[in-house]
C-alpha positions as CSV (number, residue, x, y, z in Angstrom):
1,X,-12.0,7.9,1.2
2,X,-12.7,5.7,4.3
3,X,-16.1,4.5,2.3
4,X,-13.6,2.8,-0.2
5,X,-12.5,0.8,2.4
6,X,-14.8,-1.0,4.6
7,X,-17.5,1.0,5.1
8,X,-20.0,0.5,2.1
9,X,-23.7,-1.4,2.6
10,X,-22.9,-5.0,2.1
11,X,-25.4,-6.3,-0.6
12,X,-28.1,-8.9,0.8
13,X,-27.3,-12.6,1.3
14,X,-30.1,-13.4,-1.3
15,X,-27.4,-12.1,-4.4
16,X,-24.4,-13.1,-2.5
17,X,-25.7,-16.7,-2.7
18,X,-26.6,-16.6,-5.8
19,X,-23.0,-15.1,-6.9
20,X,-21.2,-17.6,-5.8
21,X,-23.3,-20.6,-6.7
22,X,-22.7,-19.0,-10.0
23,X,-18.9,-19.1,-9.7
24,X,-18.7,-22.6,-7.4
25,X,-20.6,-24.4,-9.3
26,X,-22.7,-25.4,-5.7
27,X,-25.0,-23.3,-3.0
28,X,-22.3,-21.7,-0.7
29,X,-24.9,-23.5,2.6
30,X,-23.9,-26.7,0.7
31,X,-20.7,-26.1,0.1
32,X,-19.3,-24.8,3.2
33,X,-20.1,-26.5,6.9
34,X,-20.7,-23.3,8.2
35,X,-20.7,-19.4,6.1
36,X,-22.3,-16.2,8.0
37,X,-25.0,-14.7,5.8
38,X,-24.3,-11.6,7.1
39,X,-20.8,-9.8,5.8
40,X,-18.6,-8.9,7.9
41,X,-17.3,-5.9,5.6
42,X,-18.3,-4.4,2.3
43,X,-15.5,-2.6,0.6
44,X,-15.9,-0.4,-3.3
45,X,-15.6,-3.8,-5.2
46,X,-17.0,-6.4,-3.2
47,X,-18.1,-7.7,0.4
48,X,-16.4,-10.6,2.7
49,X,-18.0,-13.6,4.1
50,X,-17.1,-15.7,6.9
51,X,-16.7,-19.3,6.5
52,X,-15.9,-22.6,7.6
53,X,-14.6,-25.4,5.2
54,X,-15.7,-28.9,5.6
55,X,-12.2,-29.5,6.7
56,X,-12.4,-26.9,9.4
57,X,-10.4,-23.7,8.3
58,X,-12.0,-20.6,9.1
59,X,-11.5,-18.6,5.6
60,X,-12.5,-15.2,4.0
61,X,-14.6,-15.7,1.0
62,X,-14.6,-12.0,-0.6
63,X,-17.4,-11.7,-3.8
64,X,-16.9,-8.8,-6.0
65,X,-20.1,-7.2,-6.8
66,X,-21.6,-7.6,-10.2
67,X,-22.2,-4.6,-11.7
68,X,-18.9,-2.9,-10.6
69,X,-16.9,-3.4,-13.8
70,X,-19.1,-0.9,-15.5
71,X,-18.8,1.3,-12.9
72,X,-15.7,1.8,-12.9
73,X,-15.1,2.0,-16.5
74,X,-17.6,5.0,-16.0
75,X,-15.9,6.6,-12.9
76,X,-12.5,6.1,-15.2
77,X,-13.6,7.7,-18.2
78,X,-14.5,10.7,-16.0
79,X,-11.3,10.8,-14.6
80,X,-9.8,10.7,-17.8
81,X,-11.3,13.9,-19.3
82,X,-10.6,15.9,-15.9
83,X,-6.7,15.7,-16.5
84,X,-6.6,18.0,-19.0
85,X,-8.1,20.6,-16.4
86,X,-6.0,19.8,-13.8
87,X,-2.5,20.1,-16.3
88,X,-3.9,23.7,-16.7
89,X,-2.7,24.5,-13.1
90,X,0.3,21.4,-13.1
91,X,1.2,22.1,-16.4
92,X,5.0,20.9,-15.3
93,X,3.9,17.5,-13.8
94,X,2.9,14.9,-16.1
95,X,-0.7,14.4,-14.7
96,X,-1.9,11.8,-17.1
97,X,1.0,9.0,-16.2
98,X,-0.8,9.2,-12.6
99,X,-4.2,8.8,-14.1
100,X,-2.7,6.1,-16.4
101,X,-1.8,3.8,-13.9
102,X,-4.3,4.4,-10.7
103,X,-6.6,3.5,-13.9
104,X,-4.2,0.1,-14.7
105,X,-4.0,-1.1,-10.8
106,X,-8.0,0.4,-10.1
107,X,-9.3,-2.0,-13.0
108,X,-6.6,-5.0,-12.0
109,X,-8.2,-5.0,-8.2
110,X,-11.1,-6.6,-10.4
111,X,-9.5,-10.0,-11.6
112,X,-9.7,-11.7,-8.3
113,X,-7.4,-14.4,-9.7
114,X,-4.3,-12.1,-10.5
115,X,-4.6,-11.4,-6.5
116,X,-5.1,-14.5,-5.9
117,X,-1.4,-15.2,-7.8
118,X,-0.2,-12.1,-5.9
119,X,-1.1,-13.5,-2.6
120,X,0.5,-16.3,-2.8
121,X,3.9,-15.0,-4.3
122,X,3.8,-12.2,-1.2
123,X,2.6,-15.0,1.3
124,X,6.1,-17.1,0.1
125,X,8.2,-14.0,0.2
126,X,7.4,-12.9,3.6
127,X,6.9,-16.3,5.3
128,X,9.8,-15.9,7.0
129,X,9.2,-12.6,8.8
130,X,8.3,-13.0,12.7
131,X,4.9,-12.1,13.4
132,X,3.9,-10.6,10.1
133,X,1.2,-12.6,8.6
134,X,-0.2,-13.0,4.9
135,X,-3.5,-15.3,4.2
136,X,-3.2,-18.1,2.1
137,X,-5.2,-18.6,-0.7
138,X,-7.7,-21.5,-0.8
139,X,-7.8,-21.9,-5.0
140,X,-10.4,-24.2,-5.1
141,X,-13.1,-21.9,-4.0
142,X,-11.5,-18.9,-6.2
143,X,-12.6,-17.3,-9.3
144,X,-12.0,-14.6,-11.3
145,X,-15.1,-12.9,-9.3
146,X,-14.5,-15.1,-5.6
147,X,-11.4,-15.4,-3.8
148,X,-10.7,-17.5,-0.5
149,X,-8.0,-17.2,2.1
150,X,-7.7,-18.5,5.8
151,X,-9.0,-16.4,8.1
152,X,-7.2,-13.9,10.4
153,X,-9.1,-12.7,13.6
154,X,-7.8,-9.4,14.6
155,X,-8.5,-6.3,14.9
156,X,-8.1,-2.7,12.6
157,X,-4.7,-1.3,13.0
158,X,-5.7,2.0,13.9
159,X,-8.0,1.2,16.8
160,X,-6.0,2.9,19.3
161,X,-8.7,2.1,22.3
162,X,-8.3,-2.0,21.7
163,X,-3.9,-1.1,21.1
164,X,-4.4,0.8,24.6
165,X,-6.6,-2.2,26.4
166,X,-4.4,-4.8,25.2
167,X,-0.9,-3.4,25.8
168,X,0.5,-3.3,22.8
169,X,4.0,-1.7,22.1
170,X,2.7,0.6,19.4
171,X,6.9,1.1,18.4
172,X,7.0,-2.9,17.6
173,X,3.7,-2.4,16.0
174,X,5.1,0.2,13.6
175,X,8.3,-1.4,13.2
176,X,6.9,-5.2,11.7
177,X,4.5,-3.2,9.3
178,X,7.4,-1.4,8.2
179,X,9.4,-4.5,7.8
180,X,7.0,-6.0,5.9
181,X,6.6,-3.1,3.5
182,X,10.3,-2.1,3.5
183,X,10.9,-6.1,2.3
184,X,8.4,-5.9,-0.1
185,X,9.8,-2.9,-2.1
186,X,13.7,-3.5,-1.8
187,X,14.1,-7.2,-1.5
188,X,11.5,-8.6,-3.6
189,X,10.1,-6.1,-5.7
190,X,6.9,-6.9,-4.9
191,X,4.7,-5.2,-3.1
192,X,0.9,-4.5,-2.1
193,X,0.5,-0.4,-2.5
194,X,-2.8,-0.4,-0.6
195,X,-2.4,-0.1,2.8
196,X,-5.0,1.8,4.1
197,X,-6.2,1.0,7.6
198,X,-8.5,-1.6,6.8
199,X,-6.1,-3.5,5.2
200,X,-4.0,-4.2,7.9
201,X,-4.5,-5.9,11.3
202,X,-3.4,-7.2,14.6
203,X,-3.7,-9.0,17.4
204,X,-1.6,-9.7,20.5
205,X,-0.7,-8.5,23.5
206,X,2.4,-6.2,25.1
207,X,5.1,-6.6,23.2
208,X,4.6,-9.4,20.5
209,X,2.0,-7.9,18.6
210,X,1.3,-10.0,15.5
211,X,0.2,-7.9,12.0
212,X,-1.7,-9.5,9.3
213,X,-1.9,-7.7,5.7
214,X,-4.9,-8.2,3.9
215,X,-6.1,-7.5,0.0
216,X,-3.8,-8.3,-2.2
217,X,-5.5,-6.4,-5.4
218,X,-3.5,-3.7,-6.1
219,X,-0.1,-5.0,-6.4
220,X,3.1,-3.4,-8.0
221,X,5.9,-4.9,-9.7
222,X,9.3,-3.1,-9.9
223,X,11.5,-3.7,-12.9
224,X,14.9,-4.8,-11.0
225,X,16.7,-1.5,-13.0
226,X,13.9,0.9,-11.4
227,X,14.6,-1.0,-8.1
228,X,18.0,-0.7,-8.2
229,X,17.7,3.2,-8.8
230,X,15.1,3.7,-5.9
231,X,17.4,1.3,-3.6
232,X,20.0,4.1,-4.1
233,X,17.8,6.6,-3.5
234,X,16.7,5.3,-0.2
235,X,19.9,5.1,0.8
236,X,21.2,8.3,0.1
237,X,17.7,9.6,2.2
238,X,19.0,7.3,5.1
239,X,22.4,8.6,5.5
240,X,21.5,11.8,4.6
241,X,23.5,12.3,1.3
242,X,21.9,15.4,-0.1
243,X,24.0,15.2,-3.2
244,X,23.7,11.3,-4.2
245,X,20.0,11.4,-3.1
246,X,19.5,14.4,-6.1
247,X,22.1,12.3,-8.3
248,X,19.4,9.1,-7.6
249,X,16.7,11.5,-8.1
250,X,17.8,12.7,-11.8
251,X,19.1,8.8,-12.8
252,X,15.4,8.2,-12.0
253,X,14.6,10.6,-14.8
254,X,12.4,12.6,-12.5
255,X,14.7,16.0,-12.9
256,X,17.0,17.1,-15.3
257,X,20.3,18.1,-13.7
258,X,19.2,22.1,-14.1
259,X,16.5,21.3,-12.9
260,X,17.8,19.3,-10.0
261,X,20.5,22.1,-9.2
262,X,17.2,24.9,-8.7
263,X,15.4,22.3,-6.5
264,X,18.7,21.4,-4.5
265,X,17.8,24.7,-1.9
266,X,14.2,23.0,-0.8
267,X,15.9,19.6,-0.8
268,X,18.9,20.6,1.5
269,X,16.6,22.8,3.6
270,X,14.2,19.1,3.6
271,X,17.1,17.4,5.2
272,X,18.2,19.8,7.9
273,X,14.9,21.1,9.2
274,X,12.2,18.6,8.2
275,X,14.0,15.0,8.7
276,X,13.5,14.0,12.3
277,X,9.8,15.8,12.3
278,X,7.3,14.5,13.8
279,X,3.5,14.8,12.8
280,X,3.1,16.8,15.8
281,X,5.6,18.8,15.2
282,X,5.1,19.1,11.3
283,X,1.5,20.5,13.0
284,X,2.9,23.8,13.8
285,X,4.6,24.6,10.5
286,X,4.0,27.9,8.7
287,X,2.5,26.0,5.6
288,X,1.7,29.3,3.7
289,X,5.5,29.9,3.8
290,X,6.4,26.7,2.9
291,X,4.0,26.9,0.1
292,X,5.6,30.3,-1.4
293,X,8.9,28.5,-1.2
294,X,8.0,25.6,-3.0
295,X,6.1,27.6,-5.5
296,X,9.4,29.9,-6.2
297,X,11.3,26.9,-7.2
298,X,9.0,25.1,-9.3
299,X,8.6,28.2,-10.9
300,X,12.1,27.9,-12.4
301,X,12.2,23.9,-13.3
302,X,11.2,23.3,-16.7
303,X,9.8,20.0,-15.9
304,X,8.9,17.4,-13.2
305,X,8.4,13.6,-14.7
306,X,6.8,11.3,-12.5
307,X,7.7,7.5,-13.6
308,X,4.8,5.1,-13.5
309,X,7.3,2.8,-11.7
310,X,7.0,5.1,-8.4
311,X,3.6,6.5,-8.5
312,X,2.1,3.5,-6.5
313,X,4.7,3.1,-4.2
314,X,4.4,6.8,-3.0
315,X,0.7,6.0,-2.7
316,X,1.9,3.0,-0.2
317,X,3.9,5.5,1.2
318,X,1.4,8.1,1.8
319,X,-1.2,5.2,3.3
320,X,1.6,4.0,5.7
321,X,2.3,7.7,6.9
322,X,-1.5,8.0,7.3
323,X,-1.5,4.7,9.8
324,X,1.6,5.6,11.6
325,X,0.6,9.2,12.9
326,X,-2.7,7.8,13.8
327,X,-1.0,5.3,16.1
328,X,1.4,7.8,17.2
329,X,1.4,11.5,15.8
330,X,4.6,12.3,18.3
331,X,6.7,9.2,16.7
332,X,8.4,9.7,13.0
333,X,7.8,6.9,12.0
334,X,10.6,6.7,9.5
335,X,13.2,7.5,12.0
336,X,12.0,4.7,14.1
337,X,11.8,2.0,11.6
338,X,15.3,3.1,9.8
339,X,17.6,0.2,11.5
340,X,15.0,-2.1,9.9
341,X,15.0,0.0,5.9
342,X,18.9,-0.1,6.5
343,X,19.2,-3.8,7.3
344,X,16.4,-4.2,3.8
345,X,18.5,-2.4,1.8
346,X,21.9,-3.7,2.7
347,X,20.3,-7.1,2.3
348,X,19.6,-6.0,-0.9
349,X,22.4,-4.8,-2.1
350,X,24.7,-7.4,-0.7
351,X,22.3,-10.2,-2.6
352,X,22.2,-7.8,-6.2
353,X,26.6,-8.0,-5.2
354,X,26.5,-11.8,-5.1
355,X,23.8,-12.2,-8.2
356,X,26.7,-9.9,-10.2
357,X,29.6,-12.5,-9.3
């Protein structure tokens, strides 16, 4: 998966140039005072440029490439008729809702304008957040196929040798990436559900690290009902409520109550054994068992529905588990950043309160 990130062959300057004189209306070498031929990463749908603006901001000029529309309309369609095959062995989880909307947010990455509109609405509703960092979007050199946005010089957020020379407290680090996310999801409803290591960077030293978030492409929207319900949930996980988390769980629509009440055993053995693990830890685990375990119950549950309203934000989950342990694989990272989910979601709550009187 790391090649969907930023490690595909950039395409020569020769068709970049001519992409965006397309799209700008004017040769990029005229355009720009400065723009580096060369691209400083190439991702699945496009590469980034360096620039310089006759005004003197350093920006990112990302091009998508020009045949990946069809591409992906191809790797789509295959993805489509493997579902049924995979519902064979998953016939109790609904399969095709998954496909359904990786396929919605995989072919929305593609309108560079939507992100563009996303940026900027995430850039306004984090502003305020100390040391977290969204670009700002340069519209006059964006298109539906070329987007621009000021430059942020830092480096990847896994890069544990350049954390290690510099200092930095990799605690703090965790904690403002989790504020930013954790705001994103239960304050705004708004959020960017791609944060996979190339995505996310910073710079600083010791203890004030600063964390920029890049790529703004695949972006979910929570209906404020659906937020509500997961803000409950969340809750209930924080404070360990076993029996309002699977009350949340079923108003979600993801159980039935019978179905809840067979699943309560691996949920209540979740919260006293599993909770405060860390990845280390979780390293020694007799998976087989855990497996069979897992297997007996689902065995008995008529049916598991996944809402489309929680399938990418358990993909930002995932991606933000992935950077944490390689930062810190002895650290949980959700027991260190819960002071900042609680203060997000009493923030929350207090603001729905206020909305309601």
């Amino acid at each position: 998966l790391s090649k969907l990130q930023d490690k595909v062959d950039p395409l020569p300057w020769s068709d970049v140039e001519g992409r965006l004189t397309s799209e700008l209306g004017t040769p990029p070498d005229e355009l720009f005072a400065t723009i580096e031929h060369e691209a400083r990463n190439a991702a699945s749908f496009g590469q980034v440029h360096r620039a310089r603006t006759k005004d003197g901001q350093d920006v990112a000029l990302k091009v998508k490439y020009a045949d990946v529309e069809r591409q992906l309309a191809v790797d789509l369609g295959l993805m489509r008729r493997v579902v049924p095959l995979f519902n064979i062995f998953v016939p109790k989880v609904g399969l095709r809702v998954i496909a359904d909307e990786m396929s919605k947010a995989l072919t929305a990455e593609l309108d560079y304008e939507q992100e563009a509109r996303f940026t900027q609405t995430i850039h306004r509703n984090l502003v305020g957040l100390p040391n977290v960092v969204i670009p700002r979007v340069l519209p006059e050199y964006t298109t539906r196929n070329v987007i621009c946005t000021t430059w942020f010089e830092g480096h990847k957020i896994t890069d544990r040798a350049k954390v290690d020379e510099l200092g930095v407290d990799i605690h703090e680090l965790m904690r403002r990436i989790t504020h930013a996310f954790t705001h994103m999801v239960f304050v705004d409803g708004v959020f960017q559900s791609d944060p996979h290591p190339g995505n996310i960077l910073f710079r600083g030293e010791g203890g004030q690290p600063e964390v920029c978030i890049l790529d703004f492409g695949q972006v979910k929207e929570l209906p404020a009902a659906f937020q509500d319900k997961m803000l409950t949930a969340s809750f209930a996980y924080m404070v360990r409520d076993v029996e309002g988390f699977m009350r949340a769980v079923v108003d979600m629509g993801v159980m039935s109550e019978r179905d809840m009440s067979q699943a309560k055993p691996l949920i209540v053995e979740f919260f006293d054994k599993y909770f405060e693990m860390s990845p280390a830890d979780a390293k020694q685990l007799d998976f087989d068992k855990i497996k069979a375990d897992v297997q007996g119950v689902v065995g008995r549950i008529e049916n598991v529905t996944i809402p489309q309203d929680i399938i990418l934000y358990g993909r930002m989950f995932g991606l933000l588990a992935g950077v944490f342990t390689a930062l810190d694989d002895r650290i949980n990272g959700l027991i260190l950043a819960q002071p900042i989910i609680m203060e997000c979601l009493m923030k929350s709550k207090m603001a729905k309160m206020s909305a309601a009187t």
